[in-house]
N, C-alpha and C positions, 0 to 999 in steps of 0.2 A: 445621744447622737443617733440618726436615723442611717438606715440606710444609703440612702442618695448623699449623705452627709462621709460618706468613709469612706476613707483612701483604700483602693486594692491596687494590686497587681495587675497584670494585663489577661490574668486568667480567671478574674476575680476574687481572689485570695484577701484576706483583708489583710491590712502593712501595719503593725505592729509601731514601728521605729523607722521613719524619711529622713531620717538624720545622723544616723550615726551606720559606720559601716560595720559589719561584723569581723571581728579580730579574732588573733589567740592574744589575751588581757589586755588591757587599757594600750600596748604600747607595740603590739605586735603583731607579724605580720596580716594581709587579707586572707579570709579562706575564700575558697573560688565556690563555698557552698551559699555565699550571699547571693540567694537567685535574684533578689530580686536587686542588689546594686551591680551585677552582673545585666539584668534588663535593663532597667537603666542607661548603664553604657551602651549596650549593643543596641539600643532601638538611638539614642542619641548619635552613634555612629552613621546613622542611616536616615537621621532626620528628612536630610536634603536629595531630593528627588532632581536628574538630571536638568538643568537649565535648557528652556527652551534655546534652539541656535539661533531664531529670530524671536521676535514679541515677548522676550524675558523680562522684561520690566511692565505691570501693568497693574490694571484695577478693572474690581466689578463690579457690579449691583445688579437684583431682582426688577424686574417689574411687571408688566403686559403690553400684549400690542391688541391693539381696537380697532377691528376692521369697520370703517367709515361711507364705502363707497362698494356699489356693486362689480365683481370683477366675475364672476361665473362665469361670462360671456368668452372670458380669455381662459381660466382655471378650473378645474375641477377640486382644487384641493380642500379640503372640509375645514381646514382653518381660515378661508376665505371664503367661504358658502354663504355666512348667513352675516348681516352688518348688522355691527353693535357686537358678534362676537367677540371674546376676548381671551385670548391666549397668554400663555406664565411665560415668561422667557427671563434668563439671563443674558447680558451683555459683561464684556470685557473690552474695555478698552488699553491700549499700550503703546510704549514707541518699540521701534522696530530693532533698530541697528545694536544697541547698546547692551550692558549687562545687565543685570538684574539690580544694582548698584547704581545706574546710573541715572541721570537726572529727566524729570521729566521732563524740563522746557527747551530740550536740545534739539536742534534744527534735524527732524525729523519726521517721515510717513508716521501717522497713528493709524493702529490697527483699531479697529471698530467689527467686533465679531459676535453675533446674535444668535442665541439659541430658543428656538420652540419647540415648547414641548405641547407639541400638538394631538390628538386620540388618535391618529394615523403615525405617530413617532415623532420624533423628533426631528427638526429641519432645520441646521446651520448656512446661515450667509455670514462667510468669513471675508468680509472687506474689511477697506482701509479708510483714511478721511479725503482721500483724494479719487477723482473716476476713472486715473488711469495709472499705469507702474509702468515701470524704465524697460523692463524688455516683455516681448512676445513672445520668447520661445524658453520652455522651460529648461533645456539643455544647458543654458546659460544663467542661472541661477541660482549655485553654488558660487561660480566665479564672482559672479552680482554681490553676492552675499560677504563672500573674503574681503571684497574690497570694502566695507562698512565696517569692517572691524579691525583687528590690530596687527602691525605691520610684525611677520613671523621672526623677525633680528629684534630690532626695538622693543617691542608689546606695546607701540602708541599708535592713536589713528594716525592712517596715512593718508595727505591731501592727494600725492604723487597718484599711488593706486587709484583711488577714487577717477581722478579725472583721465587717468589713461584710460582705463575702462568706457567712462563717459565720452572721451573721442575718438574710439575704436567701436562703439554703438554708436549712432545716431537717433535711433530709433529714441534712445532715454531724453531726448531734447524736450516732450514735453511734460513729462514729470518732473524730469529736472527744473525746467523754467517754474513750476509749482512750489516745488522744495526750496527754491532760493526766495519767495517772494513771501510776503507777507503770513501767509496758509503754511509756510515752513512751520511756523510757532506758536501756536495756539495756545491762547491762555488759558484754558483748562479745557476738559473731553467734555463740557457741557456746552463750549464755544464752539463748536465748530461743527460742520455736514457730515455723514457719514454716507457711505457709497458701496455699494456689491460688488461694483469695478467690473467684474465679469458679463458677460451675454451670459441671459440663460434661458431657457425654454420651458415658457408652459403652454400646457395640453388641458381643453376643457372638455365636458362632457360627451359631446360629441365626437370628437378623435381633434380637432381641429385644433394646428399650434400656433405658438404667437414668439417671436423673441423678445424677452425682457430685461432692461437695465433697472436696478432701484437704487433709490436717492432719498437718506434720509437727514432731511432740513431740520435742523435746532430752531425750538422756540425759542430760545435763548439768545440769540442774535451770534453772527460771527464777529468776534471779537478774537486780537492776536498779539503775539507781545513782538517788543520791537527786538532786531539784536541784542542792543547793550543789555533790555530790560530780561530777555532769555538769559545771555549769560549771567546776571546778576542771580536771577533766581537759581541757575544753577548753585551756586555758593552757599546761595542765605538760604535755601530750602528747596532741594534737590527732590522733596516729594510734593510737591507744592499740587498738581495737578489731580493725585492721588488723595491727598488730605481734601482738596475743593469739592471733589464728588462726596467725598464719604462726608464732611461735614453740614453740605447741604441738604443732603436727604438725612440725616441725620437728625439736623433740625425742623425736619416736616417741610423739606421742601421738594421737588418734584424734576428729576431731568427727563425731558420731553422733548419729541422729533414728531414732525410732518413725514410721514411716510407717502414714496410719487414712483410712478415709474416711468418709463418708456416702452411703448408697445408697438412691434413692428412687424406686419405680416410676414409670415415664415418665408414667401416667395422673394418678398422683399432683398432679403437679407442678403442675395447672392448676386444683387446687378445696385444695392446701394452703392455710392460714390467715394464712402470710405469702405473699408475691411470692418464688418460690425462684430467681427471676434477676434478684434486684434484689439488687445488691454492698452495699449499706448495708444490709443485715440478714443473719441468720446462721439456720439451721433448729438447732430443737431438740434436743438432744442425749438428750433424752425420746424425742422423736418417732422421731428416727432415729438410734439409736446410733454411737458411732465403734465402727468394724471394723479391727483391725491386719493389714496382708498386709504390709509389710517391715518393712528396716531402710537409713536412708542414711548412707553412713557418709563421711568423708572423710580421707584419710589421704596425701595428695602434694602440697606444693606447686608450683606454677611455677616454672618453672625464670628465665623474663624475665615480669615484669609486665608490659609491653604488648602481648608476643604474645598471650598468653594471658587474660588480664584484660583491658586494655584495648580489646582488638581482638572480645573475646568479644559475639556476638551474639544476641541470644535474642529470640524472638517467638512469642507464643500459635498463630500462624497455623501453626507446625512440628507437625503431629501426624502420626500412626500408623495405617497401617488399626484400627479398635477404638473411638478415641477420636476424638469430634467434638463441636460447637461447641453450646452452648445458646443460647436467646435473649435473654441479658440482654447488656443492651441497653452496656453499658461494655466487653464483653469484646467485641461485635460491630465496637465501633471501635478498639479495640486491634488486632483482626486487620489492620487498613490501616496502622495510625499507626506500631506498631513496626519491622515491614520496611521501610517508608519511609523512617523514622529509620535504619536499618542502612542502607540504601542511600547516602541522603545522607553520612551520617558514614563508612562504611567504604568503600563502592562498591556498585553493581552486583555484583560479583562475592565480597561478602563471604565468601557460603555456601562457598568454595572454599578460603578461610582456614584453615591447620589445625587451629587451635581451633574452628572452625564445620565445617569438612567431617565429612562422615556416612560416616567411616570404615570402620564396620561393614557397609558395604551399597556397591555402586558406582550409580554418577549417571550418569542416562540421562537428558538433555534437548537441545530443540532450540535454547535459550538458547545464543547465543553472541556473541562482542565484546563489547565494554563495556571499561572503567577496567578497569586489572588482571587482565586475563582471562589466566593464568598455570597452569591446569591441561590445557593443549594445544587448549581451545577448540573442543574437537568432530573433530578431525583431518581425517582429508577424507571423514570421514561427511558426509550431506547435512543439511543444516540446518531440515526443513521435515517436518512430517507431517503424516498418512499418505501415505509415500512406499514406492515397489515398490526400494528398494534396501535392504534387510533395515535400516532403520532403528529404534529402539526404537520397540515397539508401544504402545497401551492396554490397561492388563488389566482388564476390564470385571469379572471377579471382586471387584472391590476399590470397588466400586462403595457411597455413603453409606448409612448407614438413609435412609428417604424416613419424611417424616413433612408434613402437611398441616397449613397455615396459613391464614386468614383473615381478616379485617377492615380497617374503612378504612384508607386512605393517608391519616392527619394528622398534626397537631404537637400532640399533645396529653396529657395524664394522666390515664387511665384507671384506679382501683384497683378490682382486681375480687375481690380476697381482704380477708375477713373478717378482719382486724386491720392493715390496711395503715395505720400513718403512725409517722412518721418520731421518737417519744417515746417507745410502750412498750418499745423494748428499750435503749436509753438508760438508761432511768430503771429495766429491772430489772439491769442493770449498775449501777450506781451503789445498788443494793438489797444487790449481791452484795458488795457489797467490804466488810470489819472498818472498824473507825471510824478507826485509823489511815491507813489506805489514802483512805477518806472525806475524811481530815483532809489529805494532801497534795495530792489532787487538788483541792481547793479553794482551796489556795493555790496551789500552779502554776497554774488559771486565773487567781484573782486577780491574781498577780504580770506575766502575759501583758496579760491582758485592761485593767489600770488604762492602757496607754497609749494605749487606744482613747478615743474623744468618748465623750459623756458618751450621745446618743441611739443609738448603736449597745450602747454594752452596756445600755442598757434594750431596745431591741429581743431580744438576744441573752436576756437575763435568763429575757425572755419564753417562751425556747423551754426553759430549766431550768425553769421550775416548771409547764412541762408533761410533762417528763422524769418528775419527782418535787419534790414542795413545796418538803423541807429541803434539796435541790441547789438550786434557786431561793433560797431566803430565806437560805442560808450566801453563797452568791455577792453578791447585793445587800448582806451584812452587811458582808463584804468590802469592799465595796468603796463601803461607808459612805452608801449608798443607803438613803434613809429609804420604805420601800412608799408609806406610807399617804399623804403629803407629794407623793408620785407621783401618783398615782392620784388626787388631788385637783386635782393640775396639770392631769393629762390631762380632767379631768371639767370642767375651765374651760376648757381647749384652748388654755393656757398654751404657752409652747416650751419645751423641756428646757435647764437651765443647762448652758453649756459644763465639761465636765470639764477642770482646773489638768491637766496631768500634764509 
């Protein structure tokens, strides 16, 4: 037996006997001097590392991204310098609302979240498969969040929550119209687009910035399952989505995306006709075309799911010299919330993990100790700067665009762009779709929506037939709501009959 071939302990000890525990004689009690069925238990205690509170349930895989098209013009960032470069990155993809348990084809956002490890660090874009989410302001995304999970008396989903939520925002109208249509249930993460969702800002060599949205298109064509065929799979194979990836690259096959953006002068940004950093709406594809500069391709799986996947940490806050942060105002609290969440969940010393370390570049910080601190912890460098013993410096060359700001400190909602509210693109979504398309998405809400009270989906109603009429008056047909009988109630100031459901 070789080396590589023998069992040890966790301190390298080599183990004698993995099968029997140590007794006093064949029959009697454990001594507690079994260190190593003592490890054992206590590392088995601890296996399970805290469950993400969203994006619990997911899959990952290896690949690169191959930058295709010249972009300098807009970025400085050296992983987009030179075409035909090629960057290592891992990707995870997940559903959102659900637990770590639960299924993958359930009518849900998939998280789509990409890591480069680029010679400059690493650089996470943590989007989802859709270009825009239910709210704008991140104050309100915990609350978002309770209501996707399980009702605090029962422990079941609650429709109720859901939809009150959904018609005490507006704002969620057009994500929501997404989630109920077709794009709700993607046949597997190699089917469908993935999106940054966010504005973000790059800055090229010359100081000069540009606003960016990315958009990355499957070579794979979008493909989606229908309701029934979602629920089904739920049952027959609840990892259905997760098996598809890892078995296709598995067998040498290849998951691949058109990488595009939108590019929009910085001046731009502040007299365009939507809010271009408000996540619930999308910029026109009129206005500002998609630009292809790569391709991302994925082609290795993991070799252990929890090193790599499970332990994978991504956070908007990872950027690049090049690429910096806009002001919409969701992606502003995500910079805090996500590393926090790694922190909590993984440690203090996540970043050091080797699914998280930034391979491609070495780590110069004054950061040291903490949980796990296992990449030698700064050695007997000094731990403070600026310090006169050749400690790492500041490279002030690397310094942000500087861009000027203004206005009061409130709590308030200001729309200062000409078509700001929360219906017209709802409702030209719901314009765009063939009548089939029309027709499922009206019964997937109906189907959702009937186990709500009967006064919230009147409220909700309300916010469809200012999306578009016939999305309004299909929905209340649905769900066997008489308008006119309504609106005769309300004009007496009657109370709504409770809905049977």
């Amino acid at each position: 037996m070789t080396e590589e071939q023998m069992l040890t302990s966790s301190n390298g000890s080599p183990i004698a006997d993995d099968q029997h525990s140590l007794t006093v004689g064949s029959h009697g009690p454990l001594l507690l001097q079994d260190y190593h069925l003592i490890e054992k238990l206590a590392h088995f205690n601890r296996e399970r590392i805290p469950e993400r509170v969203v994006h619990a349930k997911g899959a990952g895989a290896h690949g690169y991204f191959e930058l295709t098209s010249e972009v300098s013009q807009w970025t400085k960032a050296k992983f987009l310098s030179t075409v035909g470069q090629k960057t290592p990155i891992f990707v995870r993809f997940s559903t959102v609302g659900g637990e770590r348990g639960s299924a993958d084809s359930v009518r849900d956002p998939r998280g789509f979240a990409i890591k480069f490890y680029t010679e400059e660090g690493n650089y996470d874009i943590v989007g989802n498969n859709t270009p825009v989410f239910f709210i704008r302001d991140p104050i309100k995304f915990p609350d978002f969040v309770h209501t996707q999970k399980r009702n605090p008396q029962t422990n079941c989903k609650d429709a109720e929550a859901f939809w009150d939520f959904m018609a005490l925002h507006p704002e969620t109208m057009h994500q929501m119209t997404i989630l109920f249509s077709d794009r709700g249930t993607p046949k597997s993460y190699r089917h469908m687009h993935g999106f940054g969702s966010h504005t973000f800002k790059w800055v090229n060599a010359a100081g000069e910035a540009f606003w960016v949205k990315y958009h990355f298109k499957t070579e794979t064509g979008i493909q989606n399952n229908t309701a029934e065929e979602a629920d089904r799979l739920a049952g027959a194979d609840a990892d259905q989505a997760t098996r598809d990836l890892f078995n296709h690259i598995e067998q040498g096959g290849e998951a691949a995306w058109k990488v595009k953006v939108q590019v929009m002068p910085i001046a731009e940004g502040y007299n365009y006709r939507y809010n271009p950093f408000d996540v619930t709406k999308v910029w026109s594809h009129k206005d500002y075309p998609l630009i292809e500069i790569g391709r991302l391709v994925l082609n290795r799986n993991p070799v252990n799911y929890f090193a790599e996947v499970e332990q994978a940490a991504f956070a908007p806050s990872n950027i690049v010299p090049g690429i910096e942060f806009s002001p919409d105002k969701m992606l502003q609290g995500r910079l805090f919330a996500y590393p926090d969440a790694q922190r909590y969940r993984l440690g203090v010393n996540h970043d050091a993990l080797p699914i998280n370390c930034p391979f491609a570049t070495k780590v110069n910080t004054y950061q040291r100790d903490g949980l796990m601190s296992f990449d030698g912890n700064g050695g007997n460098g000094p731990n403070y700067g600026p310090n006169s013993k050749g400690g790492p410096a500041q490279a002030p060359q690397y310094a942000q665009h500087s861009e000027s700001v203004k206005g009061h400190i409130e709590r308030a909602v200001t729309y200062t762009h000409a078509e700001d509210n929360d219906f017209v693109q709802a409702g030209e979504l719901y314009r765009l779709m063939t009548a089939d398309e029309q027709d499922r998405l009206i019964a997937n809400i109906v189907g959702h929506i009937s186990a709500a009270s009967r006064p919230t989906q009147l409220r909700q109603i309300c916010h469809f037939f200012r999306a578009d009429a016939d999305y309004g008056k299909r929905i209340a047909a649905g769900l066997n709501i008489d308008l006119e009988q309504e609106m005769a109630r309300m004009m007496a100031g009657r109370p709504a009959p409770v809905a049977v459901v």
